[in-house]
PAFIZA-305137 format. One line per field, with one value per atom (N, C-alpha, C): residue in one letter; atom name; x, y, z. Coordinates in steps of 0.1 Angstrom, whole numbers, plus 5000, padded with zeros to 4 digits. Example, Ala and Ser with C-alpha at 12.3 -4.5 7.8 and 13.67 -1.06 7.14 Angstrom:
// PAFIZA-305137
residuo = A|A|A|S|S|S
atomo = N|CA|C|N|CA|C
east = 5132|5123|5132|5128|5137|5129
north = 4943|4955|4967|4978|4989|5000
up = 5078|5078|5078|5071|5071|5079
// end
This chain:
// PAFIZA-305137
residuo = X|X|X|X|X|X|X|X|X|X|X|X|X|X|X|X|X|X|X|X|X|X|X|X|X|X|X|X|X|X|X|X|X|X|X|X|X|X|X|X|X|X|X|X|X|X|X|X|X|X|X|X|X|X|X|X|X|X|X|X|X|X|X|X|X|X|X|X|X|X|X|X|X|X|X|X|X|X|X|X|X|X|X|X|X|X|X|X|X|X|X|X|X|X|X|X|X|X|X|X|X|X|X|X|X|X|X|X|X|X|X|X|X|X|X|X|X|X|X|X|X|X|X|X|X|X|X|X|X|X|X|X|X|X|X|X|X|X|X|X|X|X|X|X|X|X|X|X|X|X|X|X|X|X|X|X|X|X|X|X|X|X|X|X|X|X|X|X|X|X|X|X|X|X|X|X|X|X|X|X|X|X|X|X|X|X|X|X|X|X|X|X|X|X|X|X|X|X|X|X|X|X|X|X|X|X|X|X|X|X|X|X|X|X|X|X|X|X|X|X|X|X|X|X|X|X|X|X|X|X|X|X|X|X|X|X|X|X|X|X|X|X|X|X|X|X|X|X|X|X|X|X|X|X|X|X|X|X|X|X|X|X|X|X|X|X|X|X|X|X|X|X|X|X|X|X|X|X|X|X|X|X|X|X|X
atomo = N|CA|C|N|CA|C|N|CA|C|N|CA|C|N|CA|C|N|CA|C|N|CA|C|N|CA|C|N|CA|C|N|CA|C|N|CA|C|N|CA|C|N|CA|C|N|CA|C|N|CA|C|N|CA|C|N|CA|C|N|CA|C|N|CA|C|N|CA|C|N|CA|C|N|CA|C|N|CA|C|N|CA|C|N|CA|C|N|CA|C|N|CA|C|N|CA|C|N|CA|C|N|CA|C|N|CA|C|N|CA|C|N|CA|C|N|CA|C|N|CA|C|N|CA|C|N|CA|C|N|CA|C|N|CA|C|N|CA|C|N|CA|C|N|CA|C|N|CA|C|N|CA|C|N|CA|C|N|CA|C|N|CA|C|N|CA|C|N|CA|C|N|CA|C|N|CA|C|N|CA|C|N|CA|C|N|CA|C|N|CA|C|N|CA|C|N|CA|C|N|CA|C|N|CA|C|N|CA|C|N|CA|C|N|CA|C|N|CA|C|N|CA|C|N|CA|C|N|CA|C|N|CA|C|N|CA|C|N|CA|C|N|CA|C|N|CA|C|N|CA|C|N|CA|C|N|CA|C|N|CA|C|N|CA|C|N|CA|C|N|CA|C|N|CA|C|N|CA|C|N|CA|C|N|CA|C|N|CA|C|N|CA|C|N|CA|C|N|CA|C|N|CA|C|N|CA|C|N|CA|C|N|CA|C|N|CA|C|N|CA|C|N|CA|C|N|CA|C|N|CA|C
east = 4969|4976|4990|4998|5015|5017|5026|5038|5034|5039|5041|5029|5014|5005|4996|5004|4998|5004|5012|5021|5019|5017|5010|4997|4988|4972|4975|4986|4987|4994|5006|5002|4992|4988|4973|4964|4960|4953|4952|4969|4973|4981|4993|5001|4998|4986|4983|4974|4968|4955|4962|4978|4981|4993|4995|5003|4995|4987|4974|4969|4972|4967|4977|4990|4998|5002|5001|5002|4990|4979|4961|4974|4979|4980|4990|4999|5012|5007|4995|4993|4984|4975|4968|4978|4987|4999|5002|5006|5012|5003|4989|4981|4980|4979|4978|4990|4998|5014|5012|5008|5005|4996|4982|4972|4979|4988|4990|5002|5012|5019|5012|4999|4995|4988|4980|4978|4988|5000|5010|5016|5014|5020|5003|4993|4983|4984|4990|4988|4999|5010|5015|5017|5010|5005|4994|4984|4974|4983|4995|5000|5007|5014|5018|5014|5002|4989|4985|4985|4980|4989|5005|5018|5019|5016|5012|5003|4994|4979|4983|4991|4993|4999|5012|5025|5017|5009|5003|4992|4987|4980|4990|4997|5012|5013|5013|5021|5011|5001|4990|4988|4987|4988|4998|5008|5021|5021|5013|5013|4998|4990|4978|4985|4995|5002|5008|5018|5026|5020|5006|4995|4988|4990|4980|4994|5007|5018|5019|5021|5020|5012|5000|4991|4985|4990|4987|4997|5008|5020|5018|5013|5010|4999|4990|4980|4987|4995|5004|5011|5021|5027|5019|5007|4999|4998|4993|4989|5001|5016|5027|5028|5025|5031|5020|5008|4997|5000|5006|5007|5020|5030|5042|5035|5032|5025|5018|5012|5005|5007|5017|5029|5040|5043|5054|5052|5061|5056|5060|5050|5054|5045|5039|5031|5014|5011|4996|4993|4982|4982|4972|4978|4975|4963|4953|4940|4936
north = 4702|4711|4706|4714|4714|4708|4704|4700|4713|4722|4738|4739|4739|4741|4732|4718|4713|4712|4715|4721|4730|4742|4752|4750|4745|4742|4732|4725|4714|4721|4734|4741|4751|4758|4765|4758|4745|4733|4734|4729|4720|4729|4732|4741|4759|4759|4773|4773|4762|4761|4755|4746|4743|4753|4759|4773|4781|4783|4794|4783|4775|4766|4766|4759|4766|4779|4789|4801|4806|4802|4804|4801|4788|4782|4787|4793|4802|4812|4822|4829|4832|4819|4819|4814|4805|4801|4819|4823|4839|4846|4847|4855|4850|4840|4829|4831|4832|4837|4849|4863|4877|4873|4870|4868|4866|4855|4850|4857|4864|4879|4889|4890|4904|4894|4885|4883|4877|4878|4880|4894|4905|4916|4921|4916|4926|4923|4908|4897|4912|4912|4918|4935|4939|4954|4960|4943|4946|4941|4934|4930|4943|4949|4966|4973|4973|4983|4980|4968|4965|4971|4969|4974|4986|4994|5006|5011|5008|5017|5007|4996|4995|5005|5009|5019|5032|5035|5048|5051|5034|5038|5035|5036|5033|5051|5053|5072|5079|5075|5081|5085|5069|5070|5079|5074|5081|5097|5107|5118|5126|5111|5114|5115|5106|5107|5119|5122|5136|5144|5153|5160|5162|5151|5150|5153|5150|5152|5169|5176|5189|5202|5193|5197|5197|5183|5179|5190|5193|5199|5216|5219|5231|5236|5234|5234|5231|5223|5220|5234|5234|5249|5259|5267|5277|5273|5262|5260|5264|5260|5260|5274|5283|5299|5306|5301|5304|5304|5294|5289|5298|5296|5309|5323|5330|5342|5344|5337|5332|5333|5326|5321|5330|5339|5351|5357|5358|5367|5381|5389|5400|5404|5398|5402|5399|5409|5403|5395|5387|5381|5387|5383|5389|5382|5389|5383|5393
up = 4389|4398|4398|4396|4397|4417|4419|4431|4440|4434|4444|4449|4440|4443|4454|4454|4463|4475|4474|4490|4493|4492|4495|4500|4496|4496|4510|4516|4525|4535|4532|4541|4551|4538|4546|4555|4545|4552|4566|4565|4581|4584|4583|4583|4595|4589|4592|4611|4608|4619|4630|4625|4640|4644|4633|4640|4651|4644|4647|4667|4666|4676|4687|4681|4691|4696|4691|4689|4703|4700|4707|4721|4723|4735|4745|4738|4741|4747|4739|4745|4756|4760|4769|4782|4779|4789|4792|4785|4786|4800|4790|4801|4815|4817|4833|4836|4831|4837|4844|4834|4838|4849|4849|4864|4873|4875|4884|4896|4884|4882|4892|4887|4890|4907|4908|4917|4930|4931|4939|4938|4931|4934|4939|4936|4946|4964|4962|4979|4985|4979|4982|4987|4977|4982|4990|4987|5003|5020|5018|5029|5035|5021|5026|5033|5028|5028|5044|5052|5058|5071|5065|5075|5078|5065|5066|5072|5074|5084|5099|5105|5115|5123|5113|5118|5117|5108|5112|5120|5124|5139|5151|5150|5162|5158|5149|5151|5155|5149|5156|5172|5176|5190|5201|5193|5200|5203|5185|5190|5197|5197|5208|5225|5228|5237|5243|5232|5235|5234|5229|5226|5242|5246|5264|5269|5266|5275|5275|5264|5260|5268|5264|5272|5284|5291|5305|5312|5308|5310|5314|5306|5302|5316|5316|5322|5338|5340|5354|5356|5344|5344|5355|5339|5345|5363|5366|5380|5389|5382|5391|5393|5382|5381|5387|5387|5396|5412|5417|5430|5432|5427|5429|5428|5426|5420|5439|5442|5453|5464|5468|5481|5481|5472|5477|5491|5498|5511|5507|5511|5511|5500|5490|5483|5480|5471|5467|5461|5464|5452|5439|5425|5416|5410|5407|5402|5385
// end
């Protein structure tokens, strides 16, 4: 065997497997990068997530509030225009 031939044959050898090896390890570094990536952007959108359904049981509440205001309201009304309707002097009352 010629020079060229045996340098070649010592790269594939050795050459190729610790490429291939470093290469394996880069890209496992890579993916544990990505996990670790993705598991701080999930911490993060369950912490959202969590902000979010607080503030929408705060709105909630709020228009359970004004809903009984509306309607506590209303119901006072009728009573008030009931009782005027009522108390006119001079008149009947209307049934």
């Amino acid at each position: 065997m010629n020079g060229f031939t045996i340098f070649m044959l010592a790269v594939v050898v050795i050459g190729l497997p610790v490429t291939l090896g470093i290469g394996s390890e880069m890209f496992k570094r890579w993916l544990r990068h990505k996990e670790t990536l993705a598991a701080a952007l999930n911490a993060q959108t369950a912490e959202k997530a969590a902000q979010y359904a607080a503030q929408t049981e705060r709105l909630e509440e709020r228009v359970r509030v004004l809903e009984r205001i509306v309607t506590d309201r209303g119901a006072d009304l009728a009573r008030e225009i009931d009782s005027l309707r009522d108390t006119r002097p001079g008149r009947l009352p209307i049934n």
